[in-house]
Steps between C-alpha positions, in 0.01 A plus 500: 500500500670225703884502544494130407338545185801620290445330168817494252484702237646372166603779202629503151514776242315421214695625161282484173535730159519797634338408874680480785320468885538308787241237593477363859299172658445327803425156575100592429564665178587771275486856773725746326521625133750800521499829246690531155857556539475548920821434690470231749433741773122498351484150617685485826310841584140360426623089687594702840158638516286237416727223634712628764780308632443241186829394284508573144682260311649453164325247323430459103375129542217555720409858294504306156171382497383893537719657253386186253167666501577839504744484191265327308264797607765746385516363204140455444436160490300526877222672593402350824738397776428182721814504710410543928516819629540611860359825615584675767214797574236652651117322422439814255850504328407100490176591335642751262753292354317196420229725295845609333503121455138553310635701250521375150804499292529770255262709740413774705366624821459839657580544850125541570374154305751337777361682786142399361607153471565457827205675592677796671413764228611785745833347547660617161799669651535184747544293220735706336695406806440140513587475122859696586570229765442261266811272562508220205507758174374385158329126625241724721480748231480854635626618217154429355355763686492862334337839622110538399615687170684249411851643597809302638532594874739358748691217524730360779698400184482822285302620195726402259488113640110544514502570136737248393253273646161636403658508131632135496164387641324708239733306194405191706137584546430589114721174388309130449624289822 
């Protein structure tokens, strides 16, 4: 990556019911959806890796327009998100998260359908991987993928925030939009 090429990198922590996460952008879009109840250090950890030497800044204007959409998610009145993104990864992790993308609400993939999607059926564990590295949580939904029997696997931002999620999309899902 170029030295010169240090984008800012803008945060606020997003506080809703019982939520509470950070959420990061850049000037391209939304890049960083951080884990229930994580400390900062979650965020600052995963910035200095993807964007070294970039400044993260304080900033609940330019976030608004992202946590708009995602509380209305949280609260179930959103089921698609149509806010920019910015992704920073490889061409696979690239082409594993937007089949995440693909996902309905209120569904469910197995490891396996993703790897098949992207026509690397071999490449299960792979995209295990990819899906872990996954940096925006709940708009590329991850947590819609499940093990082939149907059971909640890993998640960057723990079981218990996977199944808060998989249950309020399954209330959504089953409720006239």
């Amino acid at each position: 990556m170029e030295k010169k090429n240090k984008p800012t990198i803008f945060w606020s922590l997003l506080r809703e019911q019982d939520w509470s996460f950070y959420l990061a952008s850049n000037s391209k879009g939304l890049c960083y959806v951080g884990s229930q109840n994580k400390p900062f250090d979650e965020l600052s950890g995963w910035a200095k890796k993807r964007f070294p030497g970039s400044l993260l800044v304080e900033d609940g204007e330019k976030l608004e327009p992202y946590k708009v959409e995602i509380i209305e998610y949280l609260e179930g009145k959103r089921k698609t998100f149509t806010v920019p993104f910015d992704f920073k990864g490889t061409a696979f992790q690239l082409a594993v998260w937007n089949a995440l993308c693909e996902i309905p609400y209120g569904q469910t993939k197995s490891y396996s359908d993703i790897a098949n999607d992207i026509n690397k059926p071999a490449a299960v564990r792979a995209v295990g991987a990819a899906i872990g590295a996954n940096p925006v949580l709940i708009t590329v939904p991850c947590h819609r993928v499940v093990g082939k029997n149907g059971s909640l696997t890993g998640y960057r931002g723990g079981l218990e925030m996977k199944t808060l999620l998989l249950d309020l999309e399954r209330q959504g899902s089953s409720s006239k939009e």
